[in-house]
C-alpha positions in Angstrom: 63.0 150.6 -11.4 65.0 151.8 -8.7 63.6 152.8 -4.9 65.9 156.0 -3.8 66.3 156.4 0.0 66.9 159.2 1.8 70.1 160.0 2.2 73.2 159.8 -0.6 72.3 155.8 -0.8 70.5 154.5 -4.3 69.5 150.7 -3.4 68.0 148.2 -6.0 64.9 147.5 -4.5 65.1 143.5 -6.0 68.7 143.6 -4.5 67.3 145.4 -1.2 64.5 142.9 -0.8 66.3 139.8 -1.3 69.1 141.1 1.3 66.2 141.5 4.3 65.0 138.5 3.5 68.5 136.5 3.7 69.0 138.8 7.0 65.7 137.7 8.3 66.2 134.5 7.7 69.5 134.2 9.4 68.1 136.4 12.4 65.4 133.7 13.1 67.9 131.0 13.7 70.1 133.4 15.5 67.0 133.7 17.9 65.9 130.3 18.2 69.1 129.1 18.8 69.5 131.8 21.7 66.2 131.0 23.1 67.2 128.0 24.4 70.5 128.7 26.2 70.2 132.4 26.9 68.7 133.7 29.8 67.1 137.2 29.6 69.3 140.3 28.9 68.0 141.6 32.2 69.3 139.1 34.5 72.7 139.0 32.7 75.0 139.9 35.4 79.0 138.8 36.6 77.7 136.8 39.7 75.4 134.3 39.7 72.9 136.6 41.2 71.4 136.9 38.2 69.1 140.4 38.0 70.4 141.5 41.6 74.0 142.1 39.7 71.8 143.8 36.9 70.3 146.6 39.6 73.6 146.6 40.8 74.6 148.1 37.6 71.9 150.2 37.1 71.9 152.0 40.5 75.9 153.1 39.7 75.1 154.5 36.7 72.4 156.4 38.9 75.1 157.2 41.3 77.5 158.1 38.8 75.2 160.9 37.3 73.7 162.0 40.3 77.4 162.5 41.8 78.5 164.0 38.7 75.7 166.7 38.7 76.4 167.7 42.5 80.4 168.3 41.1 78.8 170.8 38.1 76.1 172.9 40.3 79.0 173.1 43.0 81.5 174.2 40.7 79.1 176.7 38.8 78.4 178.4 42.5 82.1 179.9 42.1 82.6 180.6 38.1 83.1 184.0 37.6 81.0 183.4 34.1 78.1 182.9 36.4 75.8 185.7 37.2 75.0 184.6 40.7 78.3 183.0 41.6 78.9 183.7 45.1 81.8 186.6 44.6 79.2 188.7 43.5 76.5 188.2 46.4 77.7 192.1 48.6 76.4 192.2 51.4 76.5 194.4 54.9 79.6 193.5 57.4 80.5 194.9 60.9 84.5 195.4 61.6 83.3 194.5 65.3 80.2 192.0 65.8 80.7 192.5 69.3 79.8 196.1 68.7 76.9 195.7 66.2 75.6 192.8 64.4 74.2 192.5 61.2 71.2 190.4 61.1 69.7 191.3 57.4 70.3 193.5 54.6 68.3 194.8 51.8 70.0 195.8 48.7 73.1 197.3 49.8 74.7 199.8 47.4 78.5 198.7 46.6 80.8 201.3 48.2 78.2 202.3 51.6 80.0 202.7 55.0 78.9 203.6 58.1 81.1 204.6 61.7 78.7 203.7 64.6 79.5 204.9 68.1 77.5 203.3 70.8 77.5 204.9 73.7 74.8 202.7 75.7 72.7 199.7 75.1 69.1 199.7 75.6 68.1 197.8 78.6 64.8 196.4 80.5 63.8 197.7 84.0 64.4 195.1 86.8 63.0 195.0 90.3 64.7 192.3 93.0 63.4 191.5 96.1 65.4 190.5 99.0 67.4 187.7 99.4 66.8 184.9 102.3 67.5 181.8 102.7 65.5 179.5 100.6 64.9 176.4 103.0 63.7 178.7 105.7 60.5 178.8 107.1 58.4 181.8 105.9 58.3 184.8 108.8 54.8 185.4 110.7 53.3 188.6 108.6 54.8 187.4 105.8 52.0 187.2 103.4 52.3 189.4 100.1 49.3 191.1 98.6 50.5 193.3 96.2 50.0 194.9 92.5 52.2 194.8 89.7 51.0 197.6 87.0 53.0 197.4 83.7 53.5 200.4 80.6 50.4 198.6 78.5 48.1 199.0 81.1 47.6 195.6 82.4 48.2 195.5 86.2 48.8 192.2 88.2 47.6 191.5 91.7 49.6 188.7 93.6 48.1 187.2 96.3 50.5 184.4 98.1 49.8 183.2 101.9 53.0 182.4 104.2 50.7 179.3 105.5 49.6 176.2 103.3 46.4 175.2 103.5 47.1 172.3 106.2 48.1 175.1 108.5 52.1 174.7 108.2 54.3 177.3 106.9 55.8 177.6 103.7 59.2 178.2 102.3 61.1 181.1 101.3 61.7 179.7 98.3 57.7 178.3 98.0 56.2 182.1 98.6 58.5 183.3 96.1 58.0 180.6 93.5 53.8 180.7 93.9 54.6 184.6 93.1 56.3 184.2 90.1 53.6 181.6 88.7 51.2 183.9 89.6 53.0 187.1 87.1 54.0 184.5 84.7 50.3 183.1 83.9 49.1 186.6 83.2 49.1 186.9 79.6 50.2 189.8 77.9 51.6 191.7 81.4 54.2 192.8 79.4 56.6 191.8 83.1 58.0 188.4 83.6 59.0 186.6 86.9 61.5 184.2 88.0 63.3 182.8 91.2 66.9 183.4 91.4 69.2 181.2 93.3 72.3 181.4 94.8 74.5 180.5 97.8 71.1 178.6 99.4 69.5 181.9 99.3 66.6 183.3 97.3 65.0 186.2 96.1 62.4 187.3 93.7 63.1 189.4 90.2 60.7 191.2 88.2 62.0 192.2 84.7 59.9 194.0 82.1 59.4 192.1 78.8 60.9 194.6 76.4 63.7 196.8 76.8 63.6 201.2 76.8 62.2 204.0 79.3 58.7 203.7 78.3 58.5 199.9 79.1 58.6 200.0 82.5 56.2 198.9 85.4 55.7 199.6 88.9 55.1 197.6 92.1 53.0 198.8 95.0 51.1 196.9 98.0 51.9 194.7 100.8 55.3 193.3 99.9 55.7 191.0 102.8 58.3 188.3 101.9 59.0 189.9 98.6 60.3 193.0 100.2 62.5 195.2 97.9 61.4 194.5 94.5 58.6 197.5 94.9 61.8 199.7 94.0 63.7 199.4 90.1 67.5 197.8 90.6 67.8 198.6 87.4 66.0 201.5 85.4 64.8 200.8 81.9 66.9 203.0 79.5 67.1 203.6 75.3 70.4 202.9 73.8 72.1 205.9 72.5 74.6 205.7 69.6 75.8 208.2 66.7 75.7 207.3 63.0 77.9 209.0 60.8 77.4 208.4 56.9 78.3 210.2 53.5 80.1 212.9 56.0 77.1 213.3 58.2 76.8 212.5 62.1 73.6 211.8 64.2 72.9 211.3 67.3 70.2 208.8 67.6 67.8 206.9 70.7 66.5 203.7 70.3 64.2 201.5 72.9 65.3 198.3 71.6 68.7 197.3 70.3 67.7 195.8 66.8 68.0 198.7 65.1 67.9 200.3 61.1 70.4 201.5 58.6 71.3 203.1 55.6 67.9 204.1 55.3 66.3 201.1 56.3 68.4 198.7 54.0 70.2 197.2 56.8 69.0 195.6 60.0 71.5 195.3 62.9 71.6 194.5 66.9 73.4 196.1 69.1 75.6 194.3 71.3 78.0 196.3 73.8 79.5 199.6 73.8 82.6 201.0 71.3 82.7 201.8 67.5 82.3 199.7 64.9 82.5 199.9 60.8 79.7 199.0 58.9 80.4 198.6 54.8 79.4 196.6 51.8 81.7 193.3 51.2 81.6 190.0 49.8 80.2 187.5 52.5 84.0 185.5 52.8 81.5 182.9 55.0 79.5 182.0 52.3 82.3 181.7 49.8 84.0 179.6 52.2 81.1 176.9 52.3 80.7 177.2 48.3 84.7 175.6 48.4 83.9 173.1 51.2 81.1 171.8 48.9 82.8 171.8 46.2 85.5 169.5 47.4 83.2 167.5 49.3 81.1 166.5 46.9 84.6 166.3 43.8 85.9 163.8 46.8 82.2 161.5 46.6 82.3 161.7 43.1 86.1 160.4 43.0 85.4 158.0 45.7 82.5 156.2 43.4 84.7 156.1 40.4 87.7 154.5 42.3 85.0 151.8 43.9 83.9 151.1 40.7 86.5 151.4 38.2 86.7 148.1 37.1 83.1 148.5 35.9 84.5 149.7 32.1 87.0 151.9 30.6 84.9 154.9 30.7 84.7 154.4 34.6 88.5 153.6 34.4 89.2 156.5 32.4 87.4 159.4 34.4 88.7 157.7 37.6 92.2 158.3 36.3 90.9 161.9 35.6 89.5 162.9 38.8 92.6 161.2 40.3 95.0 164.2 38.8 95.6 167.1 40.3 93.9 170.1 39.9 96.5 172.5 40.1 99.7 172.8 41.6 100.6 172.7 45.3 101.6 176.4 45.2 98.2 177.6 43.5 96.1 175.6 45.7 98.0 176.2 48.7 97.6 180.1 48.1 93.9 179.7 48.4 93.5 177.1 51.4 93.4 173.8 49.6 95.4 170.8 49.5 95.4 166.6 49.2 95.6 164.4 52.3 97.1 161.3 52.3 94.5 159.4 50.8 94.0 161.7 48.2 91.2 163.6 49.4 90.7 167.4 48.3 90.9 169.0 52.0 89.6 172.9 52.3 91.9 175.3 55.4 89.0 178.0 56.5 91.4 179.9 57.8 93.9 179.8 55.0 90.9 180.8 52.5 89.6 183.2 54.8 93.0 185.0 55.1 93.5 185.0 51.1 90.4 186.6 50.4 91.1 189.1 53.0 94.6 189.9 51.7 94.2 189.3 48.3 90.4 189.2 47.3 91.2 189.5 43.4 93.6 187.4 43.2 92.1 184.5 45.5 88.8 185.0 43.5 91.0 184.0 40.0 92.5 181.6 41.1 89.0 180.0 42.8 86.7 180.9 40.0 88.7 182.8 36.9 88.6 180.9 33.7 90.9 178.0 33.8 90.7 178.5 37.5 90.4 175.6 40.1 86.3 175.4 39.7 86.5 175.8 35.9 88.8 173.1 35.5 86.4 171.0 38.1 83.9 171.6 35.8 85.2 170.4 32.4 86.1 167.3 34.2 82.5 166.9 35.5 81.3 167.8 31.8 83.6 164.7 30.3 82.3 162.8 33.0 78.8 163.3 32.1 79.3 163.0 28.1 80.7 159.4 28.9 78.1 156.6 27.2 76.8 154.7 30.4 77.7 151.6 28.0 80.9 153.2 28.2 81.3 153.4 31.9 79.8 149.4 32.5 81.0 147.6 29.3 83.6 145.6 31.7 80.4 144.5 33.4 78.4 143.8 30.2 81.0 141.4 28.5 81.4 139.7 31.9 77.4 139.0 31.4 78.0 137.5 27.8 78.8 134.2 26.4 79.0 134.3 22.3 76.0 133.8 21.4 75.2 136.9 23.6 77.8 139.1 22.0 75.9 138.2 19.1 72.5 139.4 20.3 73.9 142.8 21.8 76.6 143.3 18.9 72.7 144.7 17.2 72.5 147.1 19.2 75.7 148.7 19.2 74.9 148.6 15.0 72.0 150.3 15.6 73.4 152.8 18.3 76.7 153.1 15.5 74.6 153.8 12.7 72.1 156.6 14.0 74.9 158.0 15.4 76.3 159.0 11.6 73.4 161.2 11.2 70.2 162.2 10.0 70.3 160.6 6.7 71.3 157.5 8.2 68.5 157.4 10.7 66.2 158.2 7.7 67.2 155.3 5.6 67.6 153.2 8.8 63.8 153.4 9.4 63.1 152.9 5.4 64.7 149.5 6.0 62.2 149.2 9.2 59.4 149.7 7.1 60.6 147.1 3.9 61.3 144.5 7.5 57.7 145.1 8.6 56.5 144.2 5.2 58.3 140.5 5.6 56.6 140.0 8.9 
């Protein structure tokens, strides 16, 4: 009688059982002999330093695959095959930031543009008192008593003696600073105070906390030292600017310079006067920093390998890959990029910034097309992480080994050889676990 297991393989089970048992046998003594002059497998290490070498191992192979990963998600951040790769992200731009600014947008439809004409910014009212001289003392009658009465209703009454309470006078620049504290603890005034300085002279300013014509305040009472800032040196005003979309022009008021767009999708500020283009574009910012990463983190991970190629030939042999090129001088010069001396990728915002502006299509293949710089990035970060970590430290293992050693280990590659061959052979591997137990 035979015993069939799985797989193509028809064993004698006499034959079979005699065979474990001579293997047993001879694993025993393999054991007991190793016992005694082998130290663990986990303090096996090059240096003396026993388990200290062991973590030193371990934590590169940590490194190695952590470094590796940052190369794949940085590369995938600029291949066209991904949905959410960064030449896709449109967004709202402004020919002239100094114009308008865009601070958010909400779904912008590909192909929107906007002319804006601004013809005024929205500005806060401002009251300024008269300016003396800060160290002097304050005039006789100097004392102010007066009211400060703001557009949300809240009114302010200042009350600031020109004598302290010892009897001596106080400064200009006291009066107007006890003033200002007294505005600026009044929550909710909707006016703010401060002390401005200049030349040794001082004088007292009143602005209103928001900007536009409603949001103004008024000032009325016994000004005394503050004299001047009952009257507006600057009126609060709404900035005015036209719009003109899909053909259409519109005049439009605003009390504050953050302002709305295309129908609410796009918030902006505005910022001085003139006219400005706001359209839909790819965000050349945000590509930039995608390649800055991307060669950041492909120089770390070539860094690592080079530190620790004489770890193993799989170490060695994706150092040597990392070490090539990725494209030529020409194509990589086209787009920004180049090697310094030591070898490190190098990104030229300017350069990029310039290629996607006169050549967007092009700069975008060459970047993230298939076969393009991050593709080919990529593949090498995928051979990277299909490498066997035995592969990338077996310098480092066989360093840790005497004979006897190689013995002990030369199991486990067996084991790691002979699942690898498939599922049959895993199958009848653990029938010959089972007939093993059985001798036990």
């Amino acid at each position: 009688m035979s015993l069939r297991i799985s797989g193509n393989n028809s064993l004698n089970t006499q034959g079979l059982y005699q065979m474990l048992r001579t293997l047993q046998a001879s694993q025993r003594a393999n054991v007991a002999k190793l016992s005694q002059s082998v130290e663990p497998i986990s303090k096996i290490s090059r240096k003396p330093s026993g388990s200290a070498q062991y973590t030193d191992t371990l934590k590169f192979v940590q490194e190695y695959g952590k470094d590796m990963s940052n190369v794949k998600l940085s590369a995938s951040k600029l291949q066209s095959g991904n949905p959410s790769n960064v030449f896709s992200n449109t967004n709202m731009q402004s020919s002239d930031s100094s114009v308008v600014q865009i601070d958010q947008a909400f779904r912008p439809k590909e192909g929107t543009s906007i002319s804006l004409q601004v013809e005024s910014l929205a500005q806060a009212q401002q009251n300024k008192s008269q300016s003396v001289n800060a160290s002097d003392k304050a005039a006789d009658g100097s004392s102010m008593n007066f009211q400060v009465a703001s557009a949300n209703g809240r009114n302010i009454q200042i009350n600031v003696s020109d004598v302290n309470q010892d009897g001596t006078k106080k400064t200009n620049e006291q009066m107007y600073q006890e003033a200002a504290d007294q505005i600026n603890s009044s929550r909710n005034s909707g006016v703010s105070a401060s002390v401005a300085k200049e030349n040794g002279k001082v004088s007292l300013v009143l602005t209103s906390q928001k900007t536009g014509e409603s949001n103004g305040f008024t000032v009325q009472g016994q000004m005394g030292a503050a004299a001047g800032a009952e009257a507006a040196a600057v009126e609060g005003e709404n900035a005015k600017y036209t719009v003109t979309q899909n053909g259409k022009t519109t005049s439009r008021t605003s009390e504050s310079n953050r302002i709305s767009l295309d129908y609410g999708r796009v918030d902006a500020t505005l910022k001085g006067t003139g006219s400005a283009q706001v359209k839909t574009g790819v965000d050349s910012d945000q590509i930039v920093s995608a390649v800055k990463d991307l060669a950041k983190n492909y120089n770390e991970a070539t860094d690592l390998l080079k530190e620790n190629a004489s770890r193993g030939r799989g170490t060695q042999a994706q150092y040597e890959s990392f070490s090539r090129p990725i494209a030529s001088d020409r194509t990589l010069k086209a787009v920004g990029i180049s090697y310094d001396k030591s070898g490190k990728m190098q990104v030229d915002e300017k350069a990029l910034k310039k290629a996607l502006t006169d050549d967007f299509e092009g700069t975008k293949d060459i970047l993230g097309g298939q076969f393009g710089i991050a593709d080919r990035i990529s593949q090498r970060a995928d051979s990277a992480i299909s490498t066997s970590s035995g592969r990338l430290v077996d310098q480092d293992i066989s360093s840790r080994m005497d004979r006897n050693q190689e013995d002990v280990f030369s199991s486990f590659r067996y084991l790691d050889n002979f699942s690898g061959s498939g599922p049959y052979s895993m199958g009848n591997y653990y029938a010959v676990g089972l007939m093993l137990n059985t001798l036990g």
